[in-house]
C-alpha positions in Angstrom: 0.0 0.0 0.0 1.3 3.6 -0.8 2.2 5.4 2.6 0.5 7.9 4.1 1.9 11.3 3.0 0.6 14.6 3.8 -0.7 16.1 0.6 0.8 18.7 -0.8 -1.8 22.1 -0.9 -1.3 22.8 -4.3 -0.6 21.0 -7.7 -0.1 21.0 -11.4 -2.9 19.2 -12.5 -0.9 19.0 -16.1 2.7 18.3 -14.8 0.6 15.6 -12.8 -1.1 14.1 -15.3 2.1 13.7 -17.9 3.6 11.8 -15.1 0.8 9.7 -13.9 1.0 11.0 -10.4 -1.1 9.0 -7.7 -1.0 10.1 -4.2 -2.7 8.4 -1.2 -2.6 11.0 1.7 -4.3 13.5 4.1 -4.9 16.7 4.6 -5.3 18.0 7.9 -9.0 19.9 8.7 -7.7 23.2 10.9 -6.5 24.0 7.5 -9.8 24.3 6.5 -11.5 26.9 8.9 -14.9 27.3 6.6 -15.7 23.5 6.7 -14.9 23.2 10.4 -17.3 26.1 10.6 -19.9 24.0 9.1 -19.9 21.3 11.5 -20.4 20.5 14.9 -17.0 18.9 15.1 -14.2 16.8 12.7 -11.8 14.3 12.8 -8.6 16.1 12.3 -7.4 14.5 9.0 -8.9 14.0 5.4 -8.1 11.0 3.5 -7.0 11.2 0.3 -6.8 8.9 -3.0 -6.1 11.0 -5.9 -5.1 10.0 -9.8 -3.9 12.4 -12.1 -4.3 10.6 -16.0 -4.6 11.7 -19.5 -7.5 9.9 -21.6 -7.8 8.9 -25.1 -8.6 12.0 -26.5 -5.0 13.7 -24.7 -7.6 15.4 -22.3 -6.4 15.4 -18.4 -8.2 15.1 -15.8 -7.9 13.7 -12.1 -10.4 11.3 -9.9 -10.1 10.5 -6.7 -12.2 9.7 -2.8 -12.2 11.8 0.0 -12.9 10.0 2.9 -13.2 12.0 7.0 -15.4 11.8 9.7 -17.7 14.7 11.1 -19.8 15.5 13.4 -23.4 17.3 12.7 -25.8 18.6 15.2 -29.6 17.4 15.0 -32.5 19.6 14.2 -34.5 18.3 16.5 -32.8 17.1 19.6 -29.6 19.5 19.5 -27.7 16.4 20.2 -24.5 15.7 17.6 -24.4 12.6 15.4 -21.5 11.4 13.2 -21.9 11.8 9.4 -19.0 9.7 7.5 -18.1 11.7 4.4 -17.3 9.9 1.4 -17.1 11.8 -1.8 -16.0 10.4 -5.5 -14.9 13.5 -7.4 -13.3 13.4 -11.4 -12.6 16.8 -12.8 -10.8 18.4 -15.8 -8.7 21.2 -15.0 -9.1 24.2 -17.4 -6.8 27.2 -17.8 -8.6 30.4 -16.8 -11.1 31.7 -20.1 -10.8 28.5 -21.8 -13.9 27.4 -22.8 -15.1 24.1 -20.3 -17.3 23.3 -23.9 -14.2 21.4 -24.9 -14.7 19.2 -22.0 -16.3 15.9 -22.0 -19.5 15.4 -20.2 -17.8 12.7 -17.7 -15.7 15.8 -16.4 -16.3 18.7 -14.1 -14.1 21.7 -15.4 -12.1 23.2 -12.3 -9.9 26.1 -13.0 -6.4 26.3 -12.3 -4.5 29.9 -11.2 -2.4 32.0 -12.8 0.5 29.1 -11.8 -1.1 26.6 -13.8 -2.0 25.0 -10.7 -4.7 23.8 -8.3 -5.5 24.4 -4.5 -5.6 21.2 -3.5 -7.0 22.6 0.2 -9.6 24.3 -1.1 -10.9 22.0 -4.0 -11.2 19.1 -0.8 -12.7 21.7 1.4 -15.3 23.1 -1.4 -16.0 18.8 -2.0 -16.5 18.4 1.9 -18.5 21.5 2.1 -20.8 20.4 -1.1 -21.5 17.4 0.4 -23.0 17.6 3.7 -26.6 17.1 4.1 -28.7 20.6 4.4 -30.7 19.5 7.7 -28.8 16.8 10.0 -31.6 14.6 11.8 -30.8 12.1 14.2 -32.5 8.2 13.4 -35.7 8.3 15.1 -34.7 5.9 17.7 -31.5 7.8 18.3 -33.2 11.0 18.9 -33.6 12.1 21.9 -36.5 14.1 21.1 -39.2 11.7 19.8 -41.1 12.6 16.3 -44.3 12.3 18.9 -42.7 14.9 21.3 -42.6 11.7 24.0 -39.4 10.5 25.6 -39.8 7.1 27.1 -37.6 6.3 30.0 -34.4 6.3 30.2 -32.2 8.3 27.6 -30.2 5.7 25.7 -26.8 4.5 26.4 -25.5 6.4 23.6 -25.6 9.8 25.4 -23.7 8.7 28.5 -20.3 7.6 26.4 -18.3 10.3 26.0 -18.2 12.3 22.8 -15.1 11.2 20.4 -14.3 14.5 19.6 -14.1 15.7 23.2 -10.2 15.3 23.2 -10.4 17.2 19.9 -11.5 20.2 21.8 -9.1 20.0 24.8 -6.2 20.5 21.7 -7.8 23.4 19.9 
């Protein structure tokens, strides 16, 4: 298996792609201040699989998984409840004004900087963002608020174990 690495923040998609770069890796979350802003709480690191390829026609592109843990608060209850994250992602990079028409439908254009490169950072924190669910509910028989407004008896195990992220906190 490729070691973990910490990912570099920013690449050449192009440069990548002529090379076949692959990198397996993780990026760490208090880089990402708008996305820990957005949840109740995170693991620290991001994984990380990423391929940088050309295809048939010559065209690159990259693919990859992000893969990190968070923490959401519920609507109802106020409690937290974890929310794995898993997102598939495959994008073309475009230089700025190019037209993403060029671009086969299988690819989202992204646009690289004036460097011919790509924020790494923020393209995994704009994935994480994209992907969280609008309203966060508990399961019903997690909740600790009942859909019938009734709690029956004793709140669940599951509220007495201490919270994961806790020790989190204590670091920040």
């Amino acid at each position: 298996a490729m070691q973990k690495v910490k990912l570099p923040k920013r690449l050449d998609p192009f440069k990548c792609a002529v090379q076949r770069s692959e990198y397996s890796g993780v990026l760490l979350t208090c880089d990402m201040k708008r996305f820990v802003d957005s949840v109740a709480d995170c693991d620290e690191s991001v994984k990380i699989e990423v391929a940088f390829k050309k295809d048939e026609q010559g065209l690159t592109f990259f693919e990859g998984t992000l893969d990190t843990l968070a923490s959401l608060t519920c609507e109802r209850c106020g409690g937290q409840l974890a929310q794995p994250l898993h997102v598939s992602f495959c994008f073309s990079p475009i230089k700025a004004g190019a037209e993403p028409e060029e671009l086969a439908d299988i690819y989202d254009p992204i646009e690289v900087d004036d460097q011919g490169e790509i924020n790494i950072l923020q393209f995994v924190e704009d994935e994480l963002i994209l992907s969280l669910p609008l309203v966060a509910f508990h399961a019903e028989e997690a909740c600790a608020i009942k859909q019938d407004e009734l709690s029956f008896g004793d709140v669940g195990e599951e509220y007495k174990r201490p919270n994961p992220f806790a020790v989190l906190k204590e670091l920040k």
